[in-house]
C-alpha positions as a printed NumPy array, in Angstrom:
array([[-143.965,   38.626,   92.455],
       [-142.53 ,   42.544,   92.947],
       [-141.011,   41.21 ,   96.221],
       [-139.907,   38.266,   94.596],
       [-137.906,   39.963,   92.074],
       [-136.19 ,   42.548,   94.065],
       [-135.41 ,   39.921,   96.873],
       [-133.371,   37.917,   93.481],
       [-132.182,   40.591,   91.628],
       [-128.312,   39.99 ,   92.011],
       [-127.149,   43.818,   91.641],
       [-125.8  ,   46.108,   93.648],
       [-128.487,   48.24 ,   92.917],
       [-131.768,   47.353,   93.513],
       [-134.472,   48.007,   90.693],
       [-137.444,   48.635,   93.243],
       [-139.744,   50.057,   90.545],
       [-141.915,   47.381,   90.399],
       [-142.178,   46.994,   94.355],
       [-143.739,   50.696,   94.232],
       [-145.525,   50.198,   91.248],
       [-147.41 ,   47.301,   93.565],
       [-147.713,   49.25 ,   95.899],
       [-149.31 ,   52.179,   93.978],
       [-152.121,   49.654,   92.561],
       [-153.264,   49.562,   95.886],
       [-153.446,   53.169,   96.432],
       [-150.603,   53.427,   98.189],
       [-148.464,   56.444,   96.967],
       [-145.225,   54.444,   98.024],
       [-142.765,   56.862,   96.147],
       [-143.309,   59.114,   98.791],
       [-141.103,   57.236,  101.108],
       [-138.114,   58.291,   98.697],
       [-135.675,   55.701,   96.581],
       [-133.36 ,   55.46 ,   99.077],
       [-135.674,   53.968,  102.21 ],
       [-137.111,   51.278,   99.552],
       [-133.23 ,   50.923,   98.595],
       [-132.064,   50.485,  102.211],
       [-135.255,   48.24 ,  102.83 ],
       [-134.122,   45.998,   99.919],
       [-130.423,   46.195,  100.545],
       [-131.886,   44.455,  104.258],
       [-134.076,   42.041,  103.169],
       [-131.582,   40.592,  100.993],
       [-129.283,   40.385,  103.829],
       [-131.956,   38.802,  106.17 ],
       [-131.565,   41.899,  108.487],
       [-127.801,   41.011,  109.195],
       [-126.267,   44.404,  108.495],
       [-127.163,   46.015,  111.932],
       [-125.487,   49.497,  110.832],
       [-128.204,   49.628,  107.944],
       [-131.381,   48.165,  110.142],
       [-130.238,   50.855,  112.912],
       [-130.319,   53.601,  110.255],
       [-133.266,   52.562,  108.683],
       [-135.091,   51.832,  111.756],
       [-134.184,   55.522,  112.567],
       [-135.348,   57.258,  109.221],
       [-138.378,   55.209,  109.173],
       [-139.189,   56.239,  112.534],
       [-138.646,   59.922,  111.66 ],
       [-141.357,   59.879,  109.093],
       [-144.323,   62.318,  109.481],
       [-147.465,   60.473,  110.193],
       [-149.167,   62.998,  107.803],
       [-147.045,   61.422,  105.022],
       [-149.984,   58.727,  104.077],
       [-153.874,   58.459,  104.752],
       [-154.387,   55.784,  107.954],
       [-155.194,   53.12 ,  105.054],
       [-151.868,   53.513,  102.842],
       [-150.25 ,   53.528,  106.545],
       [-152.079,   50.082,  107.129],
       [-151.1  ,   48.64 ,  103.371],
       [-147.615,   49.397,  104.387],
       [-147.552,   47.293,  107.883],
       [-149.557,   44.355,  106.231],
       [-147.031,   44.393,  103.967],
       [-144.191,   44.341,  107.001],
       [-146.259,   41.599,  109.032],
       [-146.379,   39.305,  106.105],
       [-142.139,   40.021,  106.157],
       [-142.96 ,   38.92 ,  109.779],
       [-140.561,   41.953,  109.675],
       [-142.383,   43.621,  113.019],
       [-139.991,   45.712,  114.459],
       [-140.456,   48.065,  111.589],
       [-143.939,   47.203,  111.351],
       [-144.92 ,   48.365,  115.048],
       [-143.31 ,   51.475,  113.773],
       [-145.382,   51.748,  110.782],
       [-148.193,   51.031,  112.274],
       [-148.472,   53.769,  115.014],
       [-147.577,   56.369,  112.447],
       [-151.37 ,   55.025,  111.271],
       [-152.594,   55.298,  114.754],
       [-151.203,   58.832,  114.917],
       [-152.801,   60.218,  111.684],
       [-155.842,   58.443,  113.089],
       [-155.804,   60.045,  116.405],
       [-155.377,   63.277,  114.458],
       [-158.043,   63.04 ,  111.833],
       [-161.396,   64.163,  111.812],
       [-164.799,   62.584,  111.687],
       [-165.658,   61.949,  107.909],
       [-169.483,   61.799,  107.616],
       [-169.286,   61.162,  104.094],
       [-166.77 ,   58.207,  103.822],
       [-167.72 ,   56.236,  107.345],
       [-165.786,   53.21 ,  107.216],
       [-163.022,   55.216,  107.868],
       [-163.979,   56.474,  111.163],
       [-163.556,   53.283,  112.426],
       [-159.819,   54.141,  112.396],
       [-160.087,   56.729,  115.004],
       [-162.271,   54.669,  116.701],
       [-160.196,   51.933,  116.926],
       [-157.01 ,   54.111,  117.867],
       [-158.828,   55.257,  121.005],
       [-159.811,   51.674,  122.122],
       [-156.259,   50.951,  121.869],
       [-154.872,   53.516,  123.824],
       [-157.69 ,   53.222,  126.445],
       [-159.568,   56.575,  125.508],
       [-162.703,   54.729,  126.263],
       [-164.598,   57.845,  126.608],
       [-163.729,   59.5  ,  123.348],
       [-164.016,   55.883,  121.817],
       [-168.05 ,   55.895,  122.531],
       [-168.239,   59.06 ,  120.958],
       [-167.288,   57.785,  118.024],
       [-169.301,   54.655,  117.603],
       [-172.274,   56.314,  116.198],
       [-170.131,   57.625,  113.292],
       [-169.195,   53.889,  112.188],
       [-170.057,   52.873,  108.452],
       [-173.93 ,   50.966,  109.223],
       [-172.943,   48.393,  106.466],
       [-169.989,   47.369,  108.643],
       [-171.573,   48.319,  112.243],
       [-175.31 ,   47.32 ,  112.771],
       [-177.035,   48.278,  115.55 ],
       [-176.805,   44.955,  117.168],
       [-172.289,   45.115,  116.632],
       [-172.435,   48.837,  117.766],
       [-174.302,   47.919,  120.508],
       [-171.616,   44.993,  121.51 ],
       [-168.887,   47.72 ,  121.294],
       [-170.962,   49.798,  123.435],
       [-171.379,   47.599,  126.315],
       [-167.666,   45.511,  126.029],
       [-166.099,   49.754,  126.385],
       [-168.689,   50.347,  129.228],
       [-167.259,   47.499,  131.146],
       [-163.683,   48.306,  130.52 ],
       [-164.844,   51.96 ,  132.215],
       [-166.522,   50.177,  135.051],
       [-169.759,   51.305,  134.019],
       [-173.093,   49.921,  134.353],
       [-174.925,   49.232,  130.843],
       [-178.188,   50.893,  130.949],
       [-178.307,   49.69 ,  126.863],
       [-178.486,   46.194,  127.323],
       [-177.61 ,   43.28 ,  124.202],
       [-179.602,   42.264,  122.191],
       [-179.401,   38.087,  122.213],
       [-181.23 ,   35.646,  120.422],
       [-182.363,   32.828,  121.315],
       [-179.265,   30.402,  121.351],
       [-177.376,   33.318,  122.987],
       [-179.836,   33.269,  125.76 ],
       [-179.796,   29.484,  126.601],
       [-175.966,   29.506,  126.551],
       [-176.122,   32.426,  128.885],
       [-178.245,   30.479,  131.118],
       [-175.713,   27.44 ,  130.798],
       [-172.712,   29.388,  131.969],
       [-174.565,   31.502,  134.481],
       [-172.389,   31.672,  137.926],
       [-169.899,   29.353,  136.74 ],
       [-165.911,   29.801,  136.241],
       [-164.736,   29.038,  132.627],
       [-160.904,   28.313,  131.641],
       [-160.478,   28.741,  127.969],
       [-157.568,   26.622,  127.015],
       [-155.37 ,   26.736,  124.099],
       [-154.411,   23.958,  121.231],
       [-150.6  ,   25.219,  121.488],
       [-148.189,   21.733,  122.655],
       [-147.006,   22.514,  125.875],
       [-145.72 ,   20.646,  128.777],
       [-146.614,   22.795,  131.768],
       [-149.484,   20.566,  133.62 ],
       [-152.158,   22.895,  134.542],
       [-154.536,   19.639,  134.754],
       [-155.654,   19.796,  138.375],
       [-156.425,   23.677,  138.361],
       [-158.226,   22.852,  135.009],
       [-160.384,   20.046,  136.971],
       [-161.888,   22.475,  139.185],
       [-163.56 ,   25.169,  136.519],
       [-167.488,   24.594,  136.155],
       [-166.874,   24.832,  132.06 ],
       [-163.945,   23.987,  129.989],
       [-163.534,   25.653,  126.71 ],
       [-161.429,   23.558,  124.115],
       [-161.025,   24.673,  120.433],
       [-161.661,   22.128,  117.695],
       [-162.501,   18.887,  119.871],
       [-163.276,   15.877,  117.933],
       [-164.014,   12.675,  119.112],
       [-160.844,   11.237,  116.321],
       [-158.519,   14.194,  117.478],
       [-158.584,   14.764,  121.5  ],
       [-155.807,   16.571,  122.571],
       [-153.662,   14.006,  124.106],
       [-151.512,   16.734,  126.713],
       [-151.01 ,   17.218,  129.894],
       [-154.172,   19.622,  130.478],
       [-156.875,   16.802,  131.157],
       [-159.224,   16.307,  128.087],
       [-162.145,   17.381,  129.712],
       [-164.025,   19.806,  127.679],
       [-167.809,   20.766,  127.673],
       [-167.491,   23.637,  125.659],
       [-165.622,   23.674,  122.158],
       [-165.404,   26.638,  119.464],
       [-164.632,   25.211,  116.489],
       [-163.011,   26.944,  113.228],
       [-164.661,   26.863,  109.676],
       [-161.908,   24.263,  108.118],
       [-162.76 ,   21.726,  110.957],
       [-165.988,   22.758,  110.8  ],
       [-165.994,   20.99 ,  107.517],
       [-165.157,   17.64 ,  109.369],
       [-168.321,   18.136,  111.869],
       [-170.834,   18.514,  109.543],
       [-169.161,   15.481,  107.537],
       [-170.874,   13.355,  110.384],
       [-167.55 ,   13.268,  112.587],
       [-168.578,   12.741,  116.045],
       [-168.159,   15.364,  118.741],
       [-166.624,   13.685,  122.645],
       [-169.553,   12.638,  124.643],
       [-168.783,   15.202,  127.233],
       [-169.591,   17.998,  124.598],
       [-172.566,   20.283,  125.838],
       [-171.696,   23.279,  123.524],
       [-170.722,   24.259,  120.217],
       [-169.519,   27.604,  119.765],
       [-169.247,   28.867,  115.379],
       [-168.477,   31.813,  114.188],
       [-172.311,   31.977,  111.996],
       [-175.334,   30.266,  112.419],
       [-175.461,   29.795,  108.763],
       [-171.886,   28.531,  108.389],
       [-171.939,   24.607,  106.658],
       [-175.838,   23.908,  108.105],
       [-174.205,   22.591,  111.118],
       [-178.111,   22.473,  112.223],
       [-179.025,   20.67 ,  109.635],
       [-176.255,   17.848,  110.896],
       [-179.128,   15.184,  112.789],
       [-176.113,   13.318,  114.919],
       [-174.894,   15.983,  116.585],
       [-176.014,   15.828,  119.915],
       [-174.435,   19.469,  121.468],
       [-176.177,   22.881,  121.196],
       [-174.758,   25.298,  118.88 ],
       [-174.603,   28.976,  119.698],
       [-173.18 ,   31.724,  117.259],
       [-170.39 ,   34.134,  117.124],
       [-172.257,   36.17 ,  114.056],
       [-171.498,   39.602,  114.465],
       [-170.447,   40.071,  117.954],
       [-167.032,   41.812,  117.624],
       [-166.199,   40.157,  114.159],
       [-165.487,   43.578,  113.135],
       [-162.026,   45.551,  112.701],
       [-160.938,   47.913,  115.584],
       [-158.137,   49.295,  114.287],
       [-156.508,   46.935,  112.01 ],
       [-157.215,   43.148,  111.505],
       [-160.798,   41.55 ,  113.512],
       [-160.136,   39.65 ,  116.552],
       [-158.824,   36.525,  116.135],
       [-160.674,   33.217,  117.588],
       [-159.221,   33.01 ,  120.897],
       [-159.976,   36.736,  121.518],
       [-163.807,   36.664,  120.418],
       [-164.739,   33.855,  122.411],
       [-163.885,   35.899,  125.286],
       [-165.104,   38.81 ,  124.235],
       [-168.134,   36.722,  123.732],
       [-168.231,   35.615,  127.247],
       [-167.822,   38.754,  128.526],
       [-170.989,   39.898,  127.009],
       [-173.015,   37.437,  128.478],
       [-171.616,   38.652,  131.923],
       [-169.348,   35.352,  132.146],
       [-168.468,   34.99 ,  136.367],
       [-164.891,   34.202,  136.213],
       [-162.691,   33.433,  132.875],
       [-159.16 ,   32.325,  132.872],
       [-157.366,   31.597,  130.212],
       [-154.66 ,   28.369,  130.026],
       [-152.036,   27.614,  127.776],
       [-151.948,   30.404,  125.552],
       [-148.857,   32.414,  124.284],
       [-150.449,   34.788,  121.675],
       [-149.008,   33.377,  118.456],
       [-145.364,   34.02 ,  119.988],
       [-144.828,   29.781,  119.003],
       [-146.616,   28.013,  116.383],
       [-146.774,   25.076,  117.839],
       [-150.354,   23.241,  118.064],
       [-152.063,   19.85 ,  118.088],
       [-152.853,   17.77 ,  114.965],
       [-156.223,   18.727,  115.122],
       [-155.762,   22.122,  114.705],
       [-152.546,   21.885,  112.331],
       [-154.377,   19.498,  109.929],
       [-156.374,   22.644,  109.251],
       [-154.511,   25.26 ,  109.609],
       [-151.209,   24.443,  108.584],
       [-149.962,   23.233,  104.994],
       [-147.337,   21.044,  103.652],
       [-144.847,   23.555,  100.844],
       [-143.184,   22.057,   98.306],
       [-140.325,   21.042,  100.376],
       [-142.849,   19.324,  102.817],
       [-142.639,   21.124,  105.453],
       [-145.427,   22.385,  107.201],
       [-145.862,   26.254,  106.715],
       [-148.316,   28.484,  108.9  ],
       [-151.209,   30.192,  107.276],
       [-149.724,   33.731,  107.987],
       [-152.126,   35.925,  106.116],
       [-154.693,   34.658,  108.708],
       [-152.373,   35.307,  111.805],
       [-150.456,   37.95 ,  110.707],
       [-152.866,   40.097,  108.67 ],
       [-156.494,   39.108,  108.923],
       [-156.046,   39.031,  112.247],
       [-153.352,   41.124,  114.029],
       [-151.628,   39.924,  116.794],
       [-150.41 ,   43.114,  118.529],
       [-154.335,   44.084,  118.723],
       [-155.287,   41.034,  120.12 ],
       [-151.908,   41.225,  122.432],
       [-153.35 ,   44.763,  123.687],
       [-157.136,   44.293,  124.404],
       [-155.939,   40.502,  126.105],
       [-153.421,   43.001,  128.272],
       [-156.036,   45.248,  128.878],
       [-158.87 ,   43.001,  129.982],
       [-156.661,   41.465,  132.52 ],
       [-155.463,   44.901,  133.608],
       [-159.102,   45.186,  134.22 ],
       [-159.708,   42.431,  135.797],
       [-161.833,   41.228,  133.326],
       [-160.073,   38.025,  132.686],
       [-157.503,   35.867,  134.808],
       [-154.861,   33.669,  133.348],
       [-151.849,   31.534,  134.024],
       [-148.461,   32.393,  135.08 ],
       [-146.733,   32.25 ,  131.573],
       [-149.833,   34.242,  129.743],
       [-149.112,   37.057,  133.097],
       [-145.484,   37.007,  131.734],
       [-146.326,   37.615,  128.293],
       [-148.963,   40.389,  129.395],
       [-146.129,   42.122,  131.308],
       [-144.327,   43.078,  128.369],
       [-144.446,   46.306,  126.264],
       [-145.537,   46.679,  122.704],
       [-142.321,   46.929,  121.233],
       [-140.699,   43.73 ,  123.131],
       [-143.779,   41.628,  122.164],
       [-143.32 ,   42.156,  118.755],
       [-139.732,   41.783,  118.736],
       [-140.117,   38.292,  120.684],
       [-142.428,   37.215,  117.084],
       [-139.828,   38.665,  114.558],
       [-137.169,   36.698,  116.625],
       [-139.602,   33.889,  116.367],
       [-140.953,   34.318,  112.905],
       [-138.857,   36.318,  110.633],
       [-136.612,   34.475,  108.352],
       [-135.806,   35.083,  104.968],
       [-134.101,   31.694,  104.363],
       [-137.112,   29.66 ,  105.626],
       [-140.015,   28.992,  102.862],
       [-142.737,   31.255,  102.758],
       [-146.553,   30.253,  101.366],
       [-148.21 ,   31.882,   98.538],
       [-150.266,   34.312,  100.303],
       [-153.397,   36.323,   98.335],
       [-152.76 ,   39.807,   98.459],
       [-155.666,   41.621,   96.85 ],
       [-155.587,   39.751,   92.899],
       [-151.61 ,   39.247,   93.304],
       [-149.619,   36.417,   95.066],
       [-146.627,   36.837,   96.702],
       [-144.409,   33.591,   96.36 ],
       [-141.746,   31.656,   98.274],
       [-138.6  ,   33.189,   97.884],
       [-136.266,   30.365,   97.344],
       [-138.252,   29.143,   94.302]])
């Protein structure tokens, strides 16, 4: 609402009081950025970034902050806020002043979940070494044993190094290890696409497919074969309301064994296997999204060969009606809107950009030739690429929950 009324006030001169006042009720002490950077911030937003004198300037003075200006989390506060602008130009700036002040802090032993910060900032800028140091100084209500242990072994292979600390698996985990053992898995993508990757797709052992359901197969060019789904909680919904799951289905891959008693559900004829813990936690900011897990997942259990097909790391928006029934909305103007508090701040996309990059770097993963593309570019193009994609002030924007405030659409 702040945002709302800054955005409308008709002035010359913004009143940005309440803005900071929001801010401040989240612990951010936002008046330390000064009146004029939220009045040149304002000033651009109203203008939909279309003064380039003023974003140059203020891409310049916001770069030239000092890192030691706000804790890691008021740092964080302040890029959620930019990637829910979809303004992330300015937010990759914000956001490694966090990583900086992170790099730079000390262990806390009395307030742990903030360690994970640090922690996190090494992963990212593949200090695996100093990153293991840390993991034993991770908040235990967060980080169990079993999720510190995951983080253990998932660094270890990024070093190259054998795990002498092996997993701890239960029983599901086990038998889906077993199913997958020796054989090459493509993971492929809901996005619409028209590249046909179908006869490469043939020849994989396992075929990974999110959301599959016997009403809503992916009618594409990539072949609708698929033994293997992961399916999100919304469509999860759908399953356990008796919907029928393709014959070919073998697997079923949720993010907790608790989540909707899919057990419970007698006509489902695929085994289930659980995400529960295994890297559901934050690195540095936002938990990995779906995509991302699942092969983080399969890496654990020592997949042979993954490749991934058909994926563009949220730079479209662009999926199947299986997955936009669920995901996406219809505004008031009926058109549909993407859920971006899930893809832009719940789960953030320049993490999931950097660990993908880095796993393939490692040769941890293959992929395709338009996913290689992608991975080729630097942090700062690949978020430009999503504000050029994303970012517009004119286009309707969902009520998002932020903490016990909504922010609504603008042109209302």
């Amino acid at each position: 609402m702040a945002l709302l009324d800054v955005i409308n006030n008709k002035s010359e001169k913004s009143n940005n009081r309440q803005l900071i006042n929001t801010f401040e009720k989240y612990w951010v002490r936002a008046p330390r950025l000064g009146n004029t950077w939220w009045e040149d911030l304002i000033n651009l937003l109203k203008k939909n970034l279309k003064d380039k004198t003023l974003y140059d300037k203020f891409k310049k003075n916001t770069n030239e902050l000092d890192p030691e200006l706000f804790t890691v989390y008021e740092w964080l506060e302040i890029y959620n806020f930019f990637s829910y602008l979809r303004f992330m130009d300015l937010g990759l700036i914000i956001r490694n002043k966090a990583k900086l002040k992170a790099l730079n802090q000390k262990i806390n032993n009395k307030k742990k979940d903030m360690n994970r910060f640090k922690y996190g900032a090494f992963f990212e800028n593949e200090m695996y070494s100093k990153s293991l140091k840390c993991l034993n100084n991770l908040c235990h209500k967060k980080y169990n044993q079993n999720t510190k242990q995951n983080y253990e072994y998932l660094t270890n292979k990024l070093i190259g190094k054998i795990n002498n600390n092996p997993i701890l698996l239960d029983e599901s985990h086990k038998n889906f290890k077993n199913f997958i053992k020796n054989k090459n898995i493509a993971i492929l993508t809901d996005r619409l696409s028209m590249n046909d990757q179908s006869s490469e797709i043939s020849k994989f052992d396992v075929v990974i497919r999110f959301n599959q359901l016997r009403d809503h197969q992916s009618k594409d060019n990539f072949l609708n074969k698929a033994n293997v789904t992961s399916i999100i909680p919304d469509v999860m919904q759908k399953v356990n309301s008796n919907y029928d799951l393709p014959d070919e289905i073998k697997w079923i891959i949720v993010r907790d064994e608790n989540e909707y008693n899919l057990h419970k559900n007698k006509k489902l004829k695929a085994k289930i296997t659980f995400l529960n813990q295994n890297f559901g936690g934050a690195f540095f900011s936002g938990s990995p999204a779906n995509q991302l897990r699942i092969i983080l997942f399969l890496i654990m259990l020592d997949a042979k060969k993954i490749k991934i097909f058909n994926s563009d790391l949220c730079l479209t928006n662009k999926y199947h009606k299986v997955y936009s029934d669920n995901v996406w909305k219809n505004t008031s103007l009926g058109l549909p809107a993407f859920k971006e508090r899930s893809m832009f701040i719940d789960h953030d996309p320049l993490f999931d950009f950097i660990l993908t990059k880095n796993l393939y770097k490692k040769k941890l993963i293959d992929c395709d030739d338009e996913l290689k593309l992608i991975l080729e570019d630097s942090e700062e193009k690949y978020m430009n690429k999503l504000q050029q994609n994303y970012f517009s002030l004119s286009k309707e924007i969902p009520p998002i929950k932020y903490g016990e405030e909504y922010f609504t659409n603008y042109n209302k």
